[in-house]
LUMSE-910954 format. One record per residue: residue number from 1; residue in one letter; x, y negated, z of N, C-alpha, C in turn. Coordinates in nm, 3 decimals. Example, Ala and Ser with C-alpha at 12.3 -4.5 7.8 and 13.67 -1.06 7.14 Angstrom:
BEGIN
   pos   code       n.x       n.y       n.z      ca.x      ca.y      ca.z       c.x       c.y       c.z
     1      A     1.319     0.569     0.780     1.230     0.450     0.780     1.320     0.330     0.780
     2      S     1.285     0.225     0.708     1.367     0.106     0.714     1.290    -0.003     0.787
This chain:
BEGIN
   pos   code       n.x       n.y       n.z      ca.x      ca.y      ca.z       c.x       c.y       c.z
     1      X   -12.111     8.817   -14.042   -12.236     8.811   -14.115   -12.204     8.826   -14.264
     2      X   -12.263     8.885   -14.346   -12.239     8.918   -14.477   -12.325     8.802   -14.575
     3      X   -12.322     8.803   -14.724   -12.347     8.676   -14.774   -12.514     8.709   -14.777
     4      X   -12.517     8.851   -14.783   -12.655     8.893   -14.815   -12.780     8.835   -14.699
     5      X   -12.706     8.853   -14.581   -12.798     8.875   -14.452   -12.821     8.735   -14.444
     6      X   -12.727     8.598   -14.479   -12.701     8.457   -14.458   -12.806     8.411   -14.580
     7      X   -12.784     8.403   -14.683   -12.885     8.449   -14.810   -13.007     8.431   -14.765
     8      X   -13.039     8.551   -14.690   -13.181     8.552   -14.671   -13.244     8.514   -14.562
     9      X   -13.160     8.409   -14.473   -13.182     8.377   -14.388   -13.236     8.186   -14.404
    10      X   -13.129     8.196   -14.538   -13.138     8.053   -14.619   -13.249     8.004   -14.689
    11      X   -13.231     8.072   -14.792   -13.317     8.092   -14.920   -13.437     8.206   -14.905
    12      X   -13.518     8.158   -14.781   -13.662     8.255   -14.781   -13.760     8.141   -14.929
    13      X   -13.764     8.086   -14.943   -13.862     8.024   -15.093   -13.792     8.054   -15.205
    14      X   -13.854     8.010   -15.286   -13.786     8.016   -15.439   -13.661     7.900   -15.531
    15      X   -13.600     7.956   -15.559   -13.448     7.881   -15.561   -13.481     7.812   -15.704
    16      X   -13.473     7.676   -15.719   -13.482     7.597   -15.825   -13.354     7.494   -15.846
    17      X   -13.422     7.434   -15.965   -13.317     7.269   -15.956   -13.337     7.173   -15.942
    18      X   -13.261     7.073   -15.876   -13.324     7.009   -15.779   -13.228     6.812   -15.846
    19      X   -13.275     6.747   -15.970   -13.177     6.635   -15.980   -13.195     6.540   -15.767
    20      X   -13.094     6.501   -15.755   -13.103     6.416   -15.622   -12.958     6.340   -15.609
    21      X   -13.014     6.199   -15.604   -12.896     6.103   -15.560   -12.876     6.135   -15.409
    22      X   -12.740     6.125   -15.407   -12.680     6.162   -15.247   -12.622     6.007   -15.189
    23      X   -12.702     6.015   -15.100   -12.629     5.853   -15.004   -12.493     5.946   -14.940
    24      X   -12.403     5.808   -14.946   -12.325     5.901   -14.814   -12.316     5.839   -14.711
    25      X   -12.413     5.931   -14.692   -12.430     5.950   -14.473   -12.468     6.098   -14.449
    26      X   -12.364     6.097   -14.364   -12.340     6.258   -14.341   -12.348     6.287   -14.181
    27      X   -12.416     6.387   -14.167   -12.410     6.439   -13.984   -12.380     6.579   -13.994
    28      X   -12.402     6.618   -13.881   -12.366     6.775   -13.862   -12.535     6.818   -13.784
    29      X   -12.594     6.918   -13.824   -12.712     6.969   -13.743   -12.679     7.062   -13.646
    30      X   -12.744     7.108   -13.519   -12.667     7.216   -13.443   -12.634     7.353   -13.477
    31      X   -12.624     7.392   -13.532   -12.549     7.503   -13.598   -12.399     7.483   -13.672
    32      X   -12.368     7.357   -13.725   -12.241     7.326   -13.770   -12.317     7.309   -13.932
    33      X   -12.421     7.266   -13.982   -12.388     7.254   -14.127   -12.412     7.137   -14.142
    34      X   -12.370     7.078   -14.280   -12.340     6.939   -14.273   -12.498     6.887   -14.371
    35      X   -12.533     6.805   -14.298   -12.628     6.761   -14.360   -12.635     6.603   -14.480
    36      X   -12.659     6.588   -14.535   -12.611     6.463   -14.633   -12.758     6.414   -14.701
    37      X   -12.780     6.304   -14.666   -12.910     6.215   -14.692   -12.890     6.202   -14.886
    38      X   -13.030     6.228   -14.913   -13.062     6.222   -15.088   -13.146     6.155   -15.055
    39      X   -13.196     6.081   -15.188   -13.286     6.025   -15.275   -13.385     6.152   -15.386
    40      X   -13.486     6.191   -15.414   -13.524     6.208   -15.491   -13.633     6.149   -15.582
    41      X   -13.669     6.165   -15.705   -13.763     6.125   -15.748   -13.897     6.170   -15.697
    42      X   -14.000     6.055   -15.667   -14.024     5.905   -15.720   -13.948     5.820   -15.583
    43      X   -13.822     5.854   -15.519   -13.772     5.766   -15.429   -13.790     5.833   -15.311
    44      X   -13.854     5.960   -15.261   -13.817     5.991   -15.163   -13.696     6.010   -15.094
    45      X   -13.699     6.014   -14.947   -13.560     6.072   -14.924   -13.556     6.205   -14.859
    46      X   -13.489     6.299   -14.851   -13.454     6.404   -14.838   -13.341     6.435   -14.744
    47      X   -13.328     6.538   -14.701   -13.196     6.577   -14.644   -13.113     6.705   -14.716
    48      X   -12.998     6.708   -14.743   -12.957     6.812   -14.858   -12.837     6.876   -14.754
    49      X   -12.864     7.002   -14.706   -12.793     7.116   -14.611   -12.708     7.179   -14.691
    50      X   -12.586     7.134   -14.682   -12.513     7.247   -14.725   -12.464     7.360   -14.562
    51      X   -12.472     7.497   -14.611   -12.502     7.575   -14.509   -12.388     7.724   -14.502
    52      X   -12.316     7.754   -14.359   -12.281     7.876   -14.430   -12.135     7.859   -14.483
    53      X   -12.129     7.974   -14.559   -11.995     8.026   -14.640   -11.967     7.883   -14.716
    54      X   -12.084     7.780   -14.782   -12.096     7.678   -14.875   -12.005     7.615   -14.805
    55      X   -12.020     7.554   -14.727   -11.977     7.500   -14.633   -11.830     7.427   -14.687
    56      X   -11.720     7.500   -14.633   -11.648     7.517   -14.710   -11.616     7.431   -14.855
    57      X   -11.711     7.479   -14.920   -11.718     7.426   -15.086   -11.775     7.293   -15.103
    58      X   -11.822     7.206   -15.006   -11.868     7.119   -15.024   -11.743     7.005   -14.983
    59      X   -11.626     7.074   -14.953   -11.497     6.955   -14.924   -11.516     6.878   -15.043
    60      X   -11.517     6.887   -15.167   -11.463     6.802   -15.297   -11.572     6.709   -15.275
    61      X   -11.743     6.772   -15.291   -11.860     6.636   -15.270   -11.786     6.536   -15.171
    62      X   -11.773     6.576   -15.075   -11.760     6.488   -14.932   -11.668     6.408   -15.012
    63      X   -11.495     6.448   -14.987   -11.463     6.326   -15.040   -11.502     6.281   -15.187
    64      X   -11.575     6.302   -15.267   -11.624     6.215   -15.399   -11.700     6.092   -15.313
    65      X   -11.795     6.154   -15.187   -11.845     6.061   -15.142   -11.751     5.961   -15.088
    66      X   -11.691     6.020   -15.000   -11.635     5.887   -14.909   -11.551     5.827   -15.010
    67      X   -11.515     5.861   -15.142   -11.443     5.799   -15.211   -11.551     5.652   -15.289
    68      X   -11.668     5.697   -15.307   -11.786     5.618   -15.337   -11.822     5.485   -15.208
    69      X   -11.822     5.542   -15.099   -11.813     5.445   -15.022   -11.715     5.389   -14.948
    70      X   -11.630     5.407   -15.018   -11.476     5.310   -15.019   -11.505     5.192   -15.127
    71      X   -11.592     5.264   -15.209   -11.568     5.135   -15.366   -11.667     5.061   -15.311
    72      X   -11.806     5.110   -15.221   -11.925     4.989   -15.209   -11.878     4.894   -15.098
    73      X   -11.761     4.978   -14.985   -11.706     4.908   -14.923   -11.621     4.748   -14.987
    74      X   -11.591     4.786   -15.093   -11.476     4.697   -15.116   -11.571     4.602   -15.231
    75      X   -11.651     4.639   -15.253   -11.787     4.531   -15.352   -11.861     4.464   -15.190
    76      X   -11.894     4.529   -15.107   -11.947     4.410   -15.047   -11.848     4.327   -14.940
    77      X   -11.738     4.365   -14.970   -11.620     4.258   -14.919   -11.592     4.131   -15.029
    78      X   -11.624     4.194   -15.136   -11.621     4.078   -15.246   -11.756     3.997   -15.292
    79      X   -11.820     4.042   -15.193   -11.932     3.947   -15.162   -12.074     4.026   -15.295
    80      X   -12.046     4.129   -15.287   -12.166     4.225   -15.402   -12.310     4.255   -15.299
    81      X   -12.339     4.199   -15.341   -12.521     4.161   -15.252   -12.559     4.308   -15.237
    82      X   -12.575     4.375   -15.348   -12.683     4.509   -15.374   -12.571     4.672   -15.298
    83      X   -12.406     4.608   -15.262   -12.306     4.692   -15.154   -12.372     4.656   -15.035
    84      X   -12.407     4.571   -14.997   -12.469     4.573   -14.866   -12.526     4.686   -14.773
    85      X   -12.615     4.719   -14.865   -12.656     4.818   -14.777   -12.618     5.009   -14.853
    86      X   -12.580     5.043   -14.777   -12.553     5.196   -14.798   -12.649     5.284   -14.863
    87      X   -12.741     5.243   -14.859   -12.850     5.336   -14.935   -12.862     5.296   -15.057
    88      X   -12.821     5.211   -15.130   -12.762     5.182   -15.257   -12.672     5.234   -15.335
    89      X   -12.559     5.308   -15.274   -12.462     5.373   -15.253   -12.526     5.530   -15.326
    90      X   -12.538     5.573   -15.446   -12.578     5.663   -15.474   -12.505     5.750   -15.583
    91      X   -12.479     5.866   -15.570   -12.396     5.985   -15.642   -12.493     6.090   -15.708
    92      X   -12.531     6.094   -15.841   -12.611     6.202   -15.881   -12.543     6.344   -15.862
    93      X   -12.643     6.438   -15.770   -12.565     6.518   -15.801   -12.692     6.640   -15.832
    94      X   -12.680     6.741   -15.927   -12.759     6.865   -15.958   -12.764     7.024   -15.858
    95      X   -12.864     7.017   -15.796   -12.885     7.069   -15.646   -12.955     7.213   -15.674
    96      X   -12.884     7.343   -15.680   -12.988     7.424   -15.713   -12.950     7.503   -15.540
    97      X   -13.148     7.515   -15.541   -13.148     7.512   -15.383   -13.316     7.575   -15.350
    98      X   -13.338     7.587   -15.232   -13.473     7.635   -15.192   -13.475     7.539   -15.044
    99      X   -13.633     7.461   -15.111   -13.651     7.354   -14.989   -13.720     7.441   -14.891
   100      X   -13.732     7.353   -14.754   -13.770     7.391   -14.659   -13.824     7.264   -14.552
   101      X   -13.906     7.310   -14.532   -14.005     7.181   -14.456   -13.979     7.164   -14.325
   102      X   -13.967     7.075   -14.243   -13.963     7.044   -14.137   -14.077     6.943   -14.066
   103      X   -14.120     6.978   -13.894   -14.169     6.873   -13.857   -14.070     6.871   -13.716
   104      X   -14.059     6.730   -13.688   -14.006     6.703   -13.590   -14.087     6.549   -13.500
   105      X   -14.128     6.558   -13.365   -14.196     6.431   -13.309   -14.082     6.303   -13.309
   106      X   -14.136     6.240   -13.373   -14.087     6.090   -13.354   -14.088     6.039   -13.196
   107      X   -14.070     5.895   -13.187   -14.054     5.827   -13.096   -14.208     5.843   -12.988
   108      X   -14.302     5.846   -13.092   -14.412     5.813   -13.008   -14.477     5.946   -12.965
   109      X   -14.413     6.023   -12.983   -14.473     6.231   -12.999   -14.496     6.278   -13.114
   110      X   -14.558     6.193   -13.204   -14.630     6.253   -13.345   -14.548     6.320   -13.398
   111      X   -14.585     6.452   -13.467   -14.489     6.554   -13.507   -14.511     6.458   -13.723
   112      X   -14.370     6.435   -13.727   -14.385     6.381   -13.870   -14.272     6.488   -13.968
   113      X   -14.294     6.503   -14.032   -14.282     6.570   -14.166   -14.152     6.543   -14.264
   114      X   -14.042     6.626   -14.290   -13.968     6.649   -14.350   -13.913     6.742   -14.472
   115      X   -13.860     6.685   -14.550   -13.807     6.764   -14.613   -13.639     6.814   -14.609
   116      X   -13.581     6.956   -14.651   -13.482     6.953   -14.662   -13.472     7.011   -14.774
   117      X   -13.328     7.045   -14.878   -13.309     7.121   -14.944   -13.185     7.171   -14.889
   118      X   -13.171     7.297   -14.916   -13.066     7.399   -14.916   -12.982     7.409   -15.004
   119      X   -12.872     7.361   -15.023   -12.810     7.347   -15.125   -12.757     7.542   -15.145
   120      X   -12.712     7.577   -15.253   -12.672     7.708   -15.296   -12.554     7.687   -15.394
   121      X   -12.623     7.550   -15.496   -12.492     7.552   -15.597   -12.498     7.400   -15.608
   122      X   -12.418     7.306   -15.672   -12.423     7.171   -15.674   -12.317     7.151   -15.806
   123      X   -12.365     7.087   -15.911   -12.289     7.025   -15.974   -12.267     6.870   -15.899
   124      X   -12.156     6.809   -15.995   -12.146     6.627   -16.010   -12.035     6.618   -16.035
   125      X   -12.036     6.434   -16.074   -11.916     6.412   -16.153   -11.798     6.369   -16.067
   126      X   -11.650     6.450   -16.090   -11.519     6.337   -16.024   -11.495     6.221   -16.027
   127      X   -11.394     6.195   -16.007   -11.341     6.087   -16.013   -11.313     6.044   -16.135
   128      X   -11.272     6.168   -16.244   -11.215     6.133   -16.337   -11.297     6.201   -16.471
   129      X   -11.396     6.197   -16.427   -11.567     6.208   -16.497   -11.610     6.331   -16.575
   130      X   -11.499     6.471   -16.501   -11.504     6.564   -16.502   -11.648     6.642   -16.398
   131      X   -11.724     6.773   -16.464   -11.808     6.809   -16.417   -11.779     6.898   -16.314
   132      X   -11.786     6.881   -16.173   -11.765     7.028   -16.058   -11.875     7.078   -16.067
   133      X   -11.838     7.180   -16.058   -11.952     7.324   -16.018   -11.923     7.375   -15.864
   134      X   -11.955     7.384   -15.825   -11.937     7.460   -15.649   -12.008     7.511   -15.585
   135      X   -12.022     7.610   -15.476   -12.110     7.689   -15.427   -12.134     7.793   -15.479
   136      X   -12.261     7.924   -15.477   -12.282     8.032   -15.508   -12.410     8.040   -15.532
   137      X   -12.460     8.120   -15.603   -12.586     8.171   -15.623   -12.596     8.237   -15.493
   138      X   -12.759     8.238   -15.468   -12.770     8.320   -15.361   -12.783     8.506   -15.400
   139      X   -12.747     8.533   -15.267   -12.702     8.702   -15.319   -12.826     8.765   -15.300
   140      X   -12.891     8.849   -15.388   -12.999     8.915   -15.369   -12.959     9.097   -15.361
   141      X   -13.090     9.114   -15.281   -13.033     9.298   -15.221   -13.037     9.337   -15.311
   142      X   -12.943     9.442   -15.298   -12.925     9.577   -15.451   -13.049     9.637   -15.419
   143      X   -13.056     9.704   -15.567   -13.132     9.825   -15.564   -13.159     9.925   -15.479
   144      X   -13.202     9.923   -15.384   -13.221    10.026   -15.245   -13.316    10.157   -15.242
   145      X   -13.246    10.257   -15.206   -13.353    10.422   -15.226   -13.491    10.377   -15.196
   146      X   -13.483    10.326   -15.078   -13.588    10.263   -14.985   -13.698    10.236   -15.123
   147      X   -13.678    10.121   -15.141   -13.742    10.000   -15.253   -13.815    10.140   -15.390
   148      X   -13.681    10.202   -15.431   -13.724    10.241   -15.520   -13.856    10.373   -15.473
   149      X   -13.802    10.444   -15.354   -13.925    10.510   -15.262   -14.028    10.488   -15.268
   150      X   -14.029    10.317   -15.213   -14.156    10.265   -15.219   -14.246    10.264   -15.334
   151      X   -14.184    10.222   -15.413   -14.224    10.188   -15.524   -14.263    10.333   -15.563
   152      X   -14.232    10.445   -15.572   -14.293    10.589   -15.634   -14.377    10.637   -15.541
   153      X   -14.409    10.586   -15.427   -14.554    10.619   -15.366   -14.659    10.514   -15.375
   154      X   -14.624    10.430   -15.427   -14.698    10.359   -15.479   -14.791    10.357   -15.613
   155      X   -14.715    10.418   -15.661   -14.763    10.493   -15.826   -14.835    10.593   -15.815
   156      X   -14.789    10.659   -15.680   -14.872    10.778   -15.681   -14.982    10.787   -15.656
   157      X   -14.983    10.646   -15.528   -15.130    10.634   -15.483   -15.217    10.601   -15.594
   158      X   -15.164    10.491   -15.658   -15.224    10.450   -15.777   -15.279    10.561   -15.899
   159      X   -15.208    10.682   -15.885   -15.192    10.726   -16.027   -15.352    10.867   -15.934
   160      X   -15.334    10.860   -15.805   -15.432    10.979   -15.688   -15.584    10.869   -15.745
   161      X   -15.570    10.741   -15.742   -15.703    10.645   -15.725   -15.724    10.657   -15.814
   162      X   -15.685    10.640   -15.961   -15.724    10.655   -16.073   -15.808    10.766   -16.120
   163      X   -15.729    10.909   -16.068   -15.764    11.051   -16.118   -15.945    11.052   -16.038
   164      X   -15.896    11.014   -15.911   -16.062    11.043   -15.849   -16.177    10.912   -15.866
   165      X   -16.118    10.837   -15.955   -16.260    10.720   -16.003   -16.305    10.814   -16.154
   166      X   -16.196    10.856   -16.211   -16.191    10.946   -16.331   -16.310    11.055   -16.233
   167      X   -16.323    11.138   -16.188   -16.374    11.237   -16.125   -16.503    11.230   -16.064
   168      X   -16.530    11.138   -16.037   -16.679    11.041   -15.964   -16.749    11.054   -16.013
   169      X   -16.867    11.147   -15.948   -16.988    11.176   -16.059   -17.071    11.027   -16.059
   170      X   -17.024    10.956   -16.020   -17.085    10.787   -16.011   -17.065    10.684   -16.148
   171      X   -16.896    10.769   -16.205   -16.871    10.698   -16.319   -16.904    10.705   -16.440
């Protein structure tokens, strides 16, 4: 599969930036991409897909994370109230991405409502409070005969509609 065809298989909406604290809790969805629970503002939570070729590029997040929940590990061994729970446990990280909605039925049937984002590029900070950059822009199609084709019969029609409103003994 090429980055182009994956691309646009990803990123069908419009690719923005996305601030989101990342819990770390991590699964895999059936396809193999790793999914990683966010926070966004005003407190929602989210699911943040890294997908693909990314894939790959998201080794350094992961362990920043599990390196993060080694430290909340070892605060609520020392008795840190607010380590307790894992969703406390939060990593800013800068998400440029194109969301995508989900519904899936809960327990009782009701189809309830999700969000994901697609991660594409991700900043955040190391260990050693250095900034990573990782991932790719998404790849957009070249310039194609096709496209540009289109586009000059399009003008034409335009430029045919014009001449005969010009011509209309109506006008």
């Amino acid at each position: 599969m090429t980055p182009l065809i994956e691309d646009e298989g990803l990123f069908k909406r419009e690719v923005r930036d996305v601030p989101v604290e990342l819990v770390p809790v991590f699964s895999r969805n059936n396809r193999g991409d790793l999914v990683v629970k966010g926070i966004v503002s005003p407190g929602a939570e989210i699911e943040v897909v890294f997908a693909g070729r990314r894939l790959r590029e998201a080794a350094g997040l992961v362990e920043r994370m599990k390196n993060l929940r080694a430290q909340g590990a070892r605060a609520a061994l020392n008795g840190h109230e607010a380590m307790m729970q894992i969703r406390q446990l939060r990593l800013p990280v800068q998400v440029r991405g194109a969301w995508r909605l989900r519904f899936e039925p809960d327990a009782s049937g009701w189809e309830v409502k999700s969000y994901q984002l697609i991660a594409a590029q991700w900043a955040f900070t190391d260990l050693e409070g250095y900034t990573v950059l990782a991932g790719w822009p998404p790849v957009e199609p070249e310039d194609r005969v096709q496209d540009r084709a289109r586009e000059a019969r399009a003008r034409q029609v335009a430029a045919k509609a014009a001449q005969a409103a010009r011509q209309s003994p109506d006008a």
